[in-house]
C-alpha beads as a LAMMPS data file, in Angstrom:
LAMMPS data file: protein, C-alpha beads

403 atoms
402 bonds

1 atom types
1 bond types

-500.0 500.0 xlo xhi
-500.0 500.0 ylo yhi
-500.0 500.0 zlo zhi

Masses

1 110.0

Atoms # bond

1 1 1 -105.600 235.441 -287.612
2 1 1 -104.160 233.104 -285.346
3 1 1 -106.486 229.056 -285.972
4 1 1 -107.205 227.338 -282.609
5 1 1 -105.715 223.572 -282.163
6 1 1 -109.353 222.520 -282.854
7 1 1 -109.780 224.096 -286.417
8 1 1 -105.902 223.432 -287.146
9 1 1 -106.794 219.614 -286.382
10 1 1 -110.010 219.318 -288.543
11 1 1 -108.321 220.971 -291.439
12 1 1 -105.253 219.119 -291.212
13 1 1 -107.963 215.670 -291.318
14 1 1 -109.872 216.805 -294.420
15 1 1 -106.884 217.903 -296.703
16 1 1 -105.197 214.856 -295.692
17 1 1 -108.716 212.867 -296.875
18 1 1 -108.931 215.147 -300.150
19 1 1 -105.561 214.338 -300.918
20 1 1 -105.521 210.853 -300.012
21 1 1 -108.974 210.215 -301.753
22 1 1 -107.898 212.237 -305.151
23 1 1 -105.128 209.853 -305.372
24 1 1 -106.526 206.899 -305.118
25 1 1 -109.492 207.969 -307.497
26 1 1 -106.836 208.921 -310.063
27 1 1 -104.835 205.480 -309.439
28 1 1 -108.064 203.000 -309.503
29 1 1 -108.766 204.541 -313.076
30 1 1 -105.536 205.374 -314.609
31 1 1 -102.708 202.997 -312.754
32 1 1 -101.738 201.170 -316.126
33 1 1 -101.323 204.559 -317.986
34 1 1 -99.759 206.073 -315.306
35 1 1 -96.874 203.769 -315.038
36 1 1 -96.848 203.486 -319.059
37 1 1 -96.083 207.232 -319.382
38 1 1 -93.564 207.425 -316.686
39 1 1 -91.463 204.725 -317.543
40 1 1 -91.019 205.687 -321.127
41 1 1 -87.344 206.449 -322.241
42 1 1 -86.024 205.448 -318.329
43 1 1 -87.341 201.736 -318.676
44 1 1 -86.771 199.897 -322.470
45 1 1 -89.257 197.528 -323.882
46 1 1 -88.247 194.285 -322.518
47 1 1 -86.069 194.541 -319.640
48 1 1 -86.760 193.856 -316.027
49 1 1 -84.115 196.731 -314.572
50 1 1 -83.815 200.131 -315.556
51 1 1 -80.562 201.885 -315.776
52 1 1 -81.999 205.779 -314.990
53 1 1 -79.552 206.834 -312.801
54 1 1 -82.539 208.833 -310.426
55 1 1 -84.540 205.385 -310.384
56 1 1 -80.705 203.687 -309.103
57 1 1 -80.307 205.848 -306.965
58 1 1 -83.559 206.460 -305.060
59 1 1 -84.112 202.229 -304.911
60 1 1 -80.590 201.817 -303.786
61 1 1 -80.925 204.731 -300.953
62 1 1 -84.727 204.335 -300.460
63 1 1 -84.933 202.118 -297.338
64 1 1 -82.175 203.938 -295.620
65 1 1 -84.029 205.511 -293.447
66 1 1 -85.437 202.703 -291.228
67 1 1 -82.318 201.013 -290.800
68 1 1 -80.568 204.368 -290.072
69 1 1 -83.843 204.633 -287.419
70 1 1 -83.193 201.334 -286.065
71 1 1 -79.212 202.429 -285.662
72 1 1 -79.924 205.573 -283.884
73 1 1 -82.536 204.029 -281.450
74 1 1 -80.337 201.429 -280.275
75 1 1 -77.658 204.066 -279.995
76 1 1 -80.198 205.503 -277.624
77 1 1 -80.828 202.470 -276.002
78 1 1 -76.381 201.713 -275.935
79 1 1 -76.709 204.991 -273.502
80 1 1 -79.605 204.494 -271.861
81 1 1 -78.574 201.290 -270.414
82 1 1 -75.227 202.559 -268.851
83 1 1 -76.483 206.218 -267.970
84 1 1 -80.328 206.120 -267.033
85 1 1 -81.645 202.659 -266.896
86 1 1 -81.143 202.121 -262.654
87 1 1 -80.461 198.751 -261.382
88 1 1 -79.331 197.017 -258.799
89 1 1 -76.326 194.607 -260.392
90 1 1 -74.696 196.710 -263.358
91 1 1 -73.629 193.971 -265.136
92 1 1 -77.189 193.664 -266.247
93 1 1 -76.573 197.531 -267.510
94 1 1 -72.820 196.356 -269.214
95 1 1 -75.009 193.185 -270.928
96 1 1 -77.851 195.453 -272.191
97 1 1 -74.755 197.974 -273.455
98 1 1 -73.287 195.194 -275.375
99 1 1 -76.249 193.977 -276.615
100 1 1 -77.666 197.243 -277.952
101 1 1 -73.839 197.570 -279.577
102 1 1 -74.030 194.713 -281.506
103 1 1 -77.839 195.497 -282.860
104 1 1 -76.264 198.934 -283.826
105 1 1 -73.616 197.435 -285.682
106 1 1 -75.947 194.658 -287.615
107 1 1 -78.142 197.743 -288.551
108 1 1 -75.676 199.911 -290.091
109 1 1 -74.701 196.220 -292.107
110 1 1 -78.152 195.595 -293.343
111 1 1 -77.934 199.116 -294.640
112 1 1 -74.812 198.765 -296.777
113 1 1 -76.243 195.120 -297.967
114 1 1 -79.528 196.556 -298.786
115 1 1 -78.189 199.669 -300.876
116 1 1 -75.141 197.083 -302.471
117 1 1 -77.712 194.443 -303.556
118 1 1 -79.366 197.182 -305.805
119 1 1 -75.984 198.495 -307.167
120 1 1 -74.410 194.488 -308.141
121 1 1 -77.755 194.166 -309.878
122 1 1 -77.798 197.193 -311.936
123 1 1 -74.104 197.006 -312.737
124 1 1 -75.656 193.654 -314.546
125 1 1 -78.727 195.463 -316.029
126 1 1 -76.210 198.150 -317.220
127 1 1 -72.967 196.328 -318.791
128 1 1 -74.626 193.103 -319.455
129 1 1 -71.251 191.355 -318.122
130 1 1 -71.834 188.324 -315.835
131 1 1 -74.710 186.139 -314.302
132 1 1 -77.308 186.009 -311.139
133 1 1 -75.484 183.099 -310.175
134 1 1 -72.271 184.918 -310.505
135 1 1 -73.166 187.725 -308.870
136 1 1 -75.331 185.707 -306.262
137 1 1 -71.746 183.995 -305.104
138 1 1 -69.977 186.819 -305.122
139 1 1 -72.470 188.692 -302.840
140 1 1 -72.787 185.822 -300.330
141 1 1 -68.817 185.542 -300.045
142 1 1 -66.468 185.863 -297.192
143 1 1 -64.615 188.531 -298.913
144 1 1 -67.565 191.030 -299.318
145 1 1 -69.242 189.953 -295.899
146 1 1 -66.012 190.907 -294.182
147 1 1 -65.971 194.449 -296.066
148 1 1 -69.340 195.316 -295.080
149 1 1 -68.952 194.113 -291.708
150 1 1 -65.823 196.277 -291.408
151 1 1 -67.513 199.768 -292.931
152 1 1 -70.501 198.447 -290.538
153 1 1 -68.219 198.332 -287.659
154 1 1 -66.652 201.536 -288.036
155 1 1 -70.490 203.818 -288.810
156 1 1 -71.451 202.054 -285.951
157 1 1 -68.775 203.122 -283.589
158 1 1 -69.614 206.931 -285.253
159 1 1 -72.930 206.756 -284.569
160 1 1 -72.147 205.728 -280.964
161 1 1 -69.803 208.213 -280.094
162 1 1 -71.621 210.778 -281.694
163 1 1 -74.799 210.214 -279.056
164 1 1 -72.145 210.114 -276.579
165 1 1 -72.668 213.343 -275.181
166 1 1 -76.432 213.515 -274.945
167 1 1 -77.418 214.527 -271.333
168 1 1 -79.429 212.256 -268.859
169 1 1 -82.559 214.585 -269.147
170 1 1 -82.362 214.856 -273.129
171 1 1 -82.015 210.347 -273.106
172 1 1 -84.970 210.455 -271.458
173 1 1 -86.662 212.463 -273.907
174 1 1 -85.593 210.196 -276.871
175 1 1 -85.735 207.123 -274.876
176 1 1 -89.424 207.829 -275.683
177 1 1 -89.063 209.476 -279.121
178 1 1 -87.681 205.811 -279.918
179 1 1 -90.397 203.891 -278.120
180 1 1 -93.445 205.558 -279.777
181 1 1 -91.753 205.286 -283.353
182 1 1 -90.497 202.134 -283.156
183 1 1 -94.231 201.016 -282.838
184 1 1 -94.854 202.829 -285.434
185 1 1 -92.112 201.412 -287.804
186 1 1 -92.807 197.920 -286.704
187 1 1 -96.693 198.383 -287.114
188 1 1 -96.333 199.727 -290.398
189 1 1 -93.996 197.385 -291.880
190 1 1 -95.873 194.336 -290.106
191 1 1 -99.079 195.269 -292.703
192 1 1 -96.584 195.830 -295.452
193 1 1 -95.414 191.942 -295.190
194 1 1 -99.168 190.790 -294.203
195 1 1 -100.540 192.050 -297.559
196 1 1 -97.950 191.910 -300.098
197 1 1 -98.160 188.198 -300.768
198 1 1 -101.812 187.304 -300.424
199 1 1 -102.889 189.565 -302.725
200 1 1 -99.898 188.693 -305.502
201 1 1 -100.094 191.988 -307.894
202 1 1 -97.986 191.781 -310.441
203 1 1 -95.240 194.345 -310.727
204 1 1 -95.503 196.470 -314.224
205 1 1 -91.754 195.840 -315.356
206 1 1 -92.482 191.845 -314.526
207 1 1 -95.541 192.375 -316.733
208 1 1 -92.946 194.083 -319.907
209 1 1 -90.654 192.147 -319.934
210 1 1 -89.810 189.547 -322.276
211 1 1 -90.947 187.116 -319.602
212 1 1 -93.523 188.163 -318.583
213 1 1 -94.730 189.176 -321.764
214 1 1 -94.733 185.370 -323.015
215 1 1 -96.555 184.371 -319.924
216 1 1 -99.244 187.293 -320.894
217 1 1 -100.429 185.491 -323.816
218 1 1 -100.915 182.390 -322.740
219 1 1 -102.940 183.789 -320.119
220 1 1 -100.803 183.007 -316.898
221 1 1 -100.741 186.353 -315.488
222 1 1 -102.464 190.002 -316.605
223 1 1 -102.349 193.230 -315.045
224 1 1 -105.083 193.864 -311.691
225 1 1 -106.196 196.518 -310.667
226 1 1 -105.236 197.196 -306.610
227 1 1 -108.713 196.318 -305.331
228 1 1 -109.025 192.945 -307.043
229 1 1 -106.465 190.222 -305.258
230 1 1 -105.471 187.395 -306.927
231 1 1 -102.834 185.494 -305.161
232 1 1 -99.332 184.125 -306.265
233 1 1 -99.507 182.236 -309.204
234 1 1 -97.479 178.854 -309.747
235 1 1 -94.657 178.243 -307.962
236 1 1 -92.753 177.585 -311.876
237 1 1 -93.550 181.352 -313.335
238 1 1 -92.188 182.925 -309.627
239 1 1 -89.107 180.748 -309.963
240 1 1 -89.128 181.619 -313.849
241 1 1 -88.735 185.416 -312.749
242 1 1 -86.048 184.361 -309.832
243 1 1 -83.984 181.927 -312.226
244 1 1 -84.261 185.051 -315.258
245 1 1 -83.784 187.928 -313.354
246 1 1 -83.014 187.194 -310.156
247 1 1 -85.865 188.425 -307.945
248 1 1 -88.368 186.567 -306.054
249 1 1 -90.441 189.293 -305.382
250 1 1 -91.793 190.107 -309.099
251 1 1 -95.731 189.780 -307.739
252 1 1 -95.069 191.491 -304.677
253 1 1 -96.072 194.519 -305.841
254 1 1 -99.165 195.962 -303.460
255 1 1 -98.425 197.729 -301.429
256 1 1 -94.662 199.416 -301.725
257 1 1 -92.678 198.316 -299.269
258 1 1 -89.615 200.668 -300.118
259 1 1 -91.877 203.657 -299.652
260 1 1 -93.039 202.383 -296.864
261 1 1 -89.984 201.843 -295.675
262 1 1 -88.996 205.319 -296.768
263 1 1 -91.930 206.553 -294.560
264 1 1 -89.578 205.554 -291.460
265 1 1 -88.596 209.691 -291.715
266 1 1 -91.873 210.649 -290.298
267 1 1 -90.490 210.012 -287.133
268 1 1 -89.224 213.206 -287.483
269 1 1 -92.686 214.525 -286.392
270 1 1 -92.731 213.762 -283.139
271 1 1 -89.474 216.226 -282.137
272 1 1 -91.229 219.625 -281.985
273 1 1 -93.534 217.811 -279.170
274 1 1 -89.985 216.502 -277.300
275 1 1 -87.999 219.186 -277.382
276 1 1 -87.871 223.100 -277.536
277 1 1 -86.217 223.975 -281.147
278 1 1 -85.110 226.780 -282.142
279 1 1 -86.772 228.866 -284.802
280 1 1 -89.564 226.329 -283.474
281 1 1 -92.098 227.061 -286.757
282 1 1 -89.552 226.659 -289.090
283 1 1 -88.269 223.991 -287.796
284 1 1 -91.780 222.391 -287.823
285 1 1 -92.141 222.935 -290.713
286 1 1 -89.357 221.541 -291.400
287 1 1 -89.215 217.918 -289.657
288 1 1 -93.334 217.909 -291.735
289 1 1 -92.210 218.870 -295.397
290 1 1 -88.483 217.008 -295.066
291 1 1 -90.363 213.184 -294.841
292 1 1 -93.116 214.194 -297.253
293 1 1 -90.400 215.307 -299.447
294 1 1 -88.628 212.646 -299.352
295 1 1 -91.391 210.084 -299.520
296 1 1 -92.619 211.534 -302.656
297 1 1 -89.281 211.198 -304.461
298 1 1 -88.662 207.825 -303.363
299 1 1 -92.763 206.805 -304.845
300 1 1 -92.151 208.314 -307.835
301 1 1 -88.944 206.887 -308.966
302 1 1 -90.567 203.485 -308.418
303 1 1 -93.510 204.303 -310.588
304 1 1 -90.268 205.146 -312.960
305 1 1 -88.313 202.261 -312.822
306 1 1 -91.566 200.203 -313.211
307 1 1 -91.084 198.574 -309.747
308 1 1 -94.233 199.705 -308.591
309 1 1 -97.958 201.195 -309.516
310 1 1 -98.773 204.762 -308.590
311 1 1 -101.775 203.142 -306.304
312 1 1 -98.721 200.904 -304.278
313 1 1 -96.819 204.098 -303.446
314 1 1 -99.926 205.910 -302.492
315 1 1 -100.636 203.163 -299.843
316 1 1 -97.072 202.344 -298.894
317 1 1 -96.207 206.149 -298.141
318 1 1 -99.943 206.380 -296.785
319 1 1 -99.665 203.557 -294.146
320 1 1 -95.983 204.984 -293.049
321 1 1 -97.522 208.377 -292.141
322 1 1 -100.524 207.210 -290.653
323 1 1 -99.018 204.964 -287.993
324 1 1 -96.465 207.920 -287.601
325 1 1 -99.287 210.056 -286.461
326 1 1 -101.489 207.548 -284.511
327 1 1 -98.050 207.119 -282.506
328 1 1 -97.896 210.573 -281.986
329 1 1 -101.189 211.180 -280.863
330 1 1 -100.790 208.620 -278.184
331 1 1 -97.677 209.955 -277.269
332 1 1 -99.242 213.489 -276.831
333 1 1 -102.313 212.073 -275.054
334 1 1 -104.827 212.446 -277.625
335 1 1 -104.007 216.386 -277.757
336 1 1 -105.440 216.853 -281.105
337 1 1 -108.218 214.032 -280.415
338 1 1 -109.254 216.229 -277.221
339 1 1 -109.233 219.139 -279.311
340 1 1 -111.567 218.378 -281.541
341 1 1 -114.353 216.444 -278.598
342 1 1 -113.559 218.697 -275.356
343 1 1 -116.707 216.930 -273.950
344 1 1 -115.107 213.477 -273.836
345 1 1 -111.635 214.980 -272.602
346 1 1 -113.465 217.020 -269.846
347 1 1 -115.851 214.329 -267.934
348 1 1 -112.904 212.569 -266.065
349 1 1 -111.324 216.305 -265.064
350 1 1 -115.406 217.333 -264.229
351 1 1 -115.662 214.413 -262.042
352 1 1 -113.117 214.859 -259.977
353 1 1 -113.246 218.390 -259.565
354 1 1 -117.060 218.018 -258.425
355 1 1 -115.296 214.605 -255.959
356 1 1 -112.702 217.880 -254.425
357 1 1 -115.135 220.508 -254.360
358 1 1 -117.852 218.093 -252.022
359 1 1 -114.510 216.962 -249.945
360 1 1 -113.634 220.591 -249.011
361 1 1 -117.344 221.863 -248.466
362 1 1 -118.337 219.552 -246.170
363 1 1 -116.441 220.374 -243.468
364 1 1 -117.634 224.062 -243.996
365 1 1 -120.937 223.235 -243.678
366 1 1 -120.736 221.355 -240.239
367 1 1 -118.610 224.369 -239.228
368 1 1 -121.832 226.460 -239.298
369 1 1 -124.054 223.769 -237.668
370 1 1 -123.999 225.831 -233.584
371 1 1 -124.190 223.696 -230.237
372 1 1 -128.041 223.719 -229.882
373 1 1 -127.970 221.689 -232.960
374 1 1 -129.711 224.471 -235.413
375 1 1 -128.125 225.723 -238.045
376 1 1 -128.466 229.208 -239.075
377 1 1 -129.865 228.446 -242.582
378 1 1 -132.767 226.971 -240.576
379 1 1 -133.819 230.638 -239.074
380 1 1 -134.457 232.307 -241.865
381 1 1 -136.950 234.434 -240.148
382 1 1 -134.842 235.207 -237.385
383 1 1 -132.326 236.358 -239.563
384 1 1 -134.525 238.953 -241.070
385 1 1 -135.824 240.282 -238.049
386 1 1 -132.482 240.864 -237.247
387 1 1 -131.836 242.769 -240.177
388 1 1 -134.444 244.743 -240.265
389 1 1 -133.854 245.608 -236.276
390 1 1 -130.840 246.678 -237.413
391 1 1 -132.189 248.551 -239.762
392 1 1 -134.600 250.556 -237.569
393 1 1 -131.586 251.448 -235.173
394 1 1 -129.710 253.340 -237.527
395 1 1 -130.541 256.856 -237.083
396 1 1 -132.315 258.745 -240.443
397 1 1 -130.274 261.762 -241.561
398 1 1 -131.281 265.511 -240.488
399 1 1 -131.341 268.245 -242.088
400 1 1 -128.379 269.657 -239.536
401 1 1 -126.535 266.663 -240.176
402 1 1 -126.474 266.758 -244.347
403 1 1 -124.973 270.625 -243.919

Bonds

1 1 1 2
2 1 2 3
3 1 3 4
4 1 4 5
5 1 5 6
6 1 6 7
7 1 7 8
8 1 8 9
9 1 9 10
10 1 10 11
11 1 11 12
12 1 12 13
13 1 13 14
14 1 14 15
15 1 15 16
16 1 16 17
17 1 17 18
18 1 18 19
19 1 19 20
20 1 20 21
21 1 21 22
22 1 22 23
23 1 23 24
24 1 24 25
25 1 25 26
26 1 26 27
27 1 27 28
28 1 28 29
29 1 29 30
30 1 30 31
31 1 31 32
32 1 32 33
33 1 33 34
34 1 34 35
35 1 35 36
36 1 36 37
37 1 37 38
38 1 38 39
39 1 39 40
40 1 40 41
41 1 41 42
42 1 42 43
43 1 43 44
44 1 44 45
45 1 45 46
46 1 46 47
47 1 47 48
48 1 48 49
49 1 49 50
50 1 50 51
51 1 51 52
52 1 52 53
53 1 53 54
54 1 54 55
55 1 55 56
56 1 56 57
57 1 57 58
58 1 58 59
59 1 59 60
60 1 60 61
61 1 61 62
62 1 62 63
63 1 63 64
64 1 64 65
65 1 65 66
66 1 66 67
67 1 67 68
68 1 68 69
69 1 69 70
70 1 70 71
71 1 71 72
72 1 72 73
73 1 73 74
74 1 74 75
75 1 75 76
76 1 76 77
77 1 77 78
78 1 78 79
79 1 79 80
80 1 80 81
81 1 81 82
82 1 82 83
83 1 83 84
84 1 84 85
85 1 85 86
86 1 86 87
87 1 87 88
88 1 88 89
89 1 89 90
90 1 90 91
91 1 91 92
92 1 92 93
93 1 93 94
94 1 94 95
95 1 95 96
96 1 96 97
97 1 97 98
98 1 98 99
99 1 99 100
100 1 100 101
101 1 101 102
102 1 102 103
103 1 103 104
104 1 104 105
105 1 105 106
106 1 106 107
107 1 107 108
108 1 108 109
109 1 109 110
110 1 110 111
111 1 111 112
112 1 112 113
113 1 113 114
114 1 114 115
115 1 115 116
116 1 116 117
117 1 117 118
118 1 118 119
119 1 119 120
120 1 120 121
121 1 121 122
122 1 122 123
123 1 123 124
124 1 124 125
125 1 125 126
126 1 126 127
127 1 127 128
128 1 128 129
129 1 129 130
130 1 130 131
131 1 131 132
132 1 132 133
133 1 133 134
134 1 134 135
135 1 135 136
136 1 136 137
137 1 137 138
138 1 138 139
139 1 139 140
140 1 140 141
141 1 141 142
142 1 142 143
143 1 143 144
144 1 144 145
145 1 145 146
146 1 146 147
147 1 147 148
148 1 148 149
149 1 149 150
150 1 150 151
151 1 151 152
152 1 152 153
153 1 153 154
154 1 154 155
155 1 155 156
156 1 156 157
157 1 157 158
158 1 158 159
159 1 159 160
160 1 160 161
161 1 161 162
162 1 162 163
163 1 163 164
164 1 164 165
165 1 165 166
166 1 166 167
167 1 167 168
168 1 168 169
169 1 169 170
170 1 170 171
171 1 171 172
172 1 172 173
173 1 173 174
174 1 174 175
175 1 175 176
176 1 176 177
177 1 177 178
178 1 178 179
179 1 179 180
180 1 180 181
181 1 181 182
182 1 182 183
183 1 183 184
184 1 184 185
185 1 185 186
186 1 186 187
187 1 187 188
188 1 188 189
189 1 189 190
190 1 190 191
191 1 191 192
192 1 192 193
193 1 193 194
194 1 194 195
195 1 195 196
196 1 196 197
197 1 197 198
198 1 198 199
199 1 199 200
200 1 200 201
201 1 201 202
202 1 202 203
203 1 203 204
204 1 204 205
205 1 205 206
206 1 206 207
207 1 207 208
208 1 208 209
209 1 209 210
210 1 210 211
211 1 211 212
212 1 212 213
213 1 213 214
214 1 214 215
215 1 215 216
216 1 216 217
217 1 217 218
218 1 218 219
219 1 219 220
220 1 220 221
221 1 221 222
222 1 222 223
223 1 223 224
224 1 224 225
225 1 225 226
226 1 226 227
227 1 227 228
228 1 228 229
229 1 229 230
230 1 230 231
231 1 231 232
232 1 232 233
233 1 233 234
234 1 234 235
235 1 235 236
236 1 236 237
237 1 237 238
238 1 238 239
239 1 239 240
240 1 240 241
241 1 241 242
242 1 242 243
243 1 243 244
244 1 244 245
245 1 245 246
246 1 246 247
247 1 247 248
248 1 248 249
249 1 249 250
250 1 250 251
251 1 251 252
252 1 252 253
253 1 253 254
254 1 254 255
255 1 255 256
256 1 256 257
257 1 257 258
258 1 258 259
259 1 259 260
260 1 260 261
261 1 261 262
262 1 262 263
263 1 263 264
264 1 264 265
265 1 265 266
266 1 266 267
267 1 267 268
268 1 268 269
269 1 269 270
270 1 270 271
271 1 271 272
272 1 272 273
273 1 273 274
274 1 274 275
275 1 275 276
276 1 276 277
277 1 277 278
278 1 278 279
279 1 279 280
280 1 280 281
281 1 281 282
282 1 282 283
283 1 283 284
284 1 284 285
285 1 285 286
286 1 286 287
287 1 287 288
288 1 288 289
289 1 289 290
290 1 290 291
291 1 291 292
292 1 292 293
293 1 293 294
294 1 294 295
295 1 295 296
296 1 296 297
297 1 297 298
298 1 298 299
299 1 299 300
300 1 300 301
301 1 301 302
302 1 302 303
303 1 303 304
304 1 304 305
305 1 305 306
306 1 306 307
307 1 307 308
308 1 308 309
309 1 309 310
310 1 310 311
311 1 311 312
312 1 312 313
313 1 313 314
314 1 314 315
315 1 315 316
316 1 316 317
317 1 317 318
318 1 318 319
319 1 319 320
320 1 320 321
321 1 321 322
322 1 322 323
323 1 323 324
324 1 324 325
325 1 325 326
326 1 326 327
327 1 327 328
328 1 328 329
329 1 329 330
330 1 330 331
331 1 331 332
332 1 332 333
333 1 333 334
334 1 334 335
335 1 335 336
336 1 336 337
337 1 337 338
338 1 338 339
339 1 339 340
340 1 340 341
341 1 341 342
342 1 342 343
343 1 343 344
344 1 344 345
345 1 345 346
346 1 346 347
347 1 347 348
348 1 348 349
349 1 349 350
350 1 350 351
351 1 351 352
352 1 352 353
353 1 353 354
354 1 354 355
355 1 355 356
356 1 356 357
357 1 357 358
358 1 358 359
359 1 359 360
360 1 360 361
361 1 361 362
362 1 362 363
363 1 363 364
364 1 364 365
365 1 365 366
366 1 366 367
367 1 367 368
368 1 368 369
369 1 369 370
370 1 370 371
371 1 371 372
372 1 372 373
373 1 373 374
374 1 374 375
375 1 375 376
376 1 376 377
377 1 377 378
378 1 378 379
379 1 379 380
380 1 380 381
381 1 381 382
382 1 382 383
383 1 383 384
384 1 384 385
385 1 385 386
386 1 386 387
387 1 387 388
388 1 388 389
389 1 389 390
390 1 390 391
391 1 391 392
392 1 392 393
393 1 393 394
394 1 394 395
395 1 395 396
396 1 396 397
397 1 397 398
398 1 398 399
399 1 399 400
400 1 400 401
401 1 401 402
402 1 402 403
């Protein structure tokens, strides 16, 4: 039995609810013993970093995805501004080019930093050779800037040539693929950064480790539940954490930022509207289950590595995917919005069919009006005497004429 849009649309709402709901219910109640049982054996008593090689991996690779987003829109944009975009001096076309260029190449360099950064500092966590301030030099030097500016410049100038031969009509089509999700991404993010520091949650490995286990007794900080906001605490226990381990973001914790940031690959939802796919379910399916897939691996390895609580993930991811589909409704017009209230989607269409149907009438009308000034819908009588003369003028059948 084929669903219409309508019931497809409300069920797709209330499992999303149920789901979202469940989770949080579970994480308001159990958050502690959540991340207690899945950081056992993959984060040891004491330490800030954990050396699981999924956990690495995952928070290395995690935020890929919206700087690989940022690199392909501008790639978009390189092409857009030499191919599409119409003006009337093209050095304003060559300027946009170059400009678009150089954002793709600082994207695809804020990638390999990113994904680095997490490597130096478990290579730290794991041999226990060298110190942040070490490792804090050799990071910031010329040698490794000009390495990753090098592997940035050459996936850059992939990533270019490889959207090289999209056609005119096809940039179009992403040209607004990249507008509606780059809302999205930026939207998203933007609450990300708003919360995180007002509401100062502790992270669970800065609350087990031999740090922040010292400042738990005397009282200085103590595990909160998501709900209850407390603020940064002292300026000396952040730049305890920072001078110890390195991080300045150890009560940063609410919401998750990385699966947030992971989130950027529900982008992918918005191609089955743009273009015509083949296999077109599948691949549905497909560009749905893909980001949730990869969402959920990314939120649990940082409930793993003790980097973040299971309700952080749930709102991180949940955020992502929300503005995803807001910017997807819009996109589509409020399809699924119209779906569900026809009423509110029909008045405008009502009114102006009733505003054509009057325009064409009209004239119709005064058609029938004759010379004299009466119109024959004002002799009704006249008109039935007619009829029934008419009537009486036709000859009744014989009894010669039936055989």
């Amino acid at each position: 039995m084929k669903l219409s849009l309508k019931l497809k649309t409300i069920l797709s709402v209330v499992l999303f609810c149920v789901i979202f709901v469940a989770l949080i219910l579970i994480a308001s109640f159990l958050d502690l013993q959540v991340s207690k049982i899945m950081t056992k054996g993959i984060l040891e008593p004491g330490a800030y970093h954990s050396t699981n090689f999924f956990g690495v991996l995952l928070e290395s690779v995690g935020c890929l995805p919206i700087y690989l987003f940022i690199a392909f829109a501008l790639c978009v944009l390189f092409w857009c501004s030499l191919r599409v975009l119409k003006t009337k001096n093209k050095a304003i076309n060559v300027v946009l080019g170059v400009i678009c260029a150089i954002g793709v190449v600082a994207a695809c360099w804020y990638a390999i930093k990113d994904s680095a950064g997490y490597v130096f500092e478990h290579a730290i966590a794991r041999t226990g050779y060298g110190t942040l301030e070490a490792l804090d030099k050799f990071e910031h030097s010329a040698t490794v800037f000009a390495i990753e500016a090098v592997f940035a410049a050459v996936m850059a100038a992939l990533a270019i040539l490889a959207t090289m031969h999209f056609k005119e009509d096809v940039l179009k089509k992403l040209f607004k693929f990249v507008i509606f999700a780059a809302v999205a991404t930026l939207v998203a993010n933007l609450l990300i950064m708003i919360v995180k520091t007002p509401v100062g949650r502790p992270r669970f490995r800065a609350l087990q480790s031999e740090l922040g286990q010292s400042f738990k007794e005397d009282g200085v900080i103590a595990f909160r539940p998501w709900y209850k906001g407390g603020g940064q605490p002292d300026a000396g226990v952040v730049s305890a954490f920072e001078n110890t381990y390195g991080v300045d973001d150890a009560f940063k914790s609410f919401p998750s930022g990385h699966t947030c940031s992971a989130g950027t690959l529900y982008a992918l939802i918005m191609i089955p509207d743009l273009f015509e796919l083949k296999h077109k379910k599948g691949a549905k399916l497909a560009c749905w289950l893909v980001p949730i897939l990869y969402v959920g691996l990314v939120a649990v390895s940082r409930i793993m590595v003790g980097a973040h609580f299971m309700s952080d993930v749930t709102f991180g991811g949940t955020i992502a995917f929300v503005c995803f589909v807001i910017a997807r409704e819009v996109m589509l017009k409020g399809k699924h919005v119209f779906a569900v209230f026809p009423k509110s989607a029909q008045q405008p269409e009502q009114v102006a069919e009733n505003v054509s149907d009057e325009a064409e009438t009209e004239p119709e009308e005064e058609a029938q009006i004759p010379q004299d000034g009466v119109s024959e819908a004002a002799k009704p009588e006249e008109a039935h005497e007619d009829v029934a003369v008419e009537k009486e003028e036709v000859p009744a059948p014989t009894e010669e004429t039936q055989e």
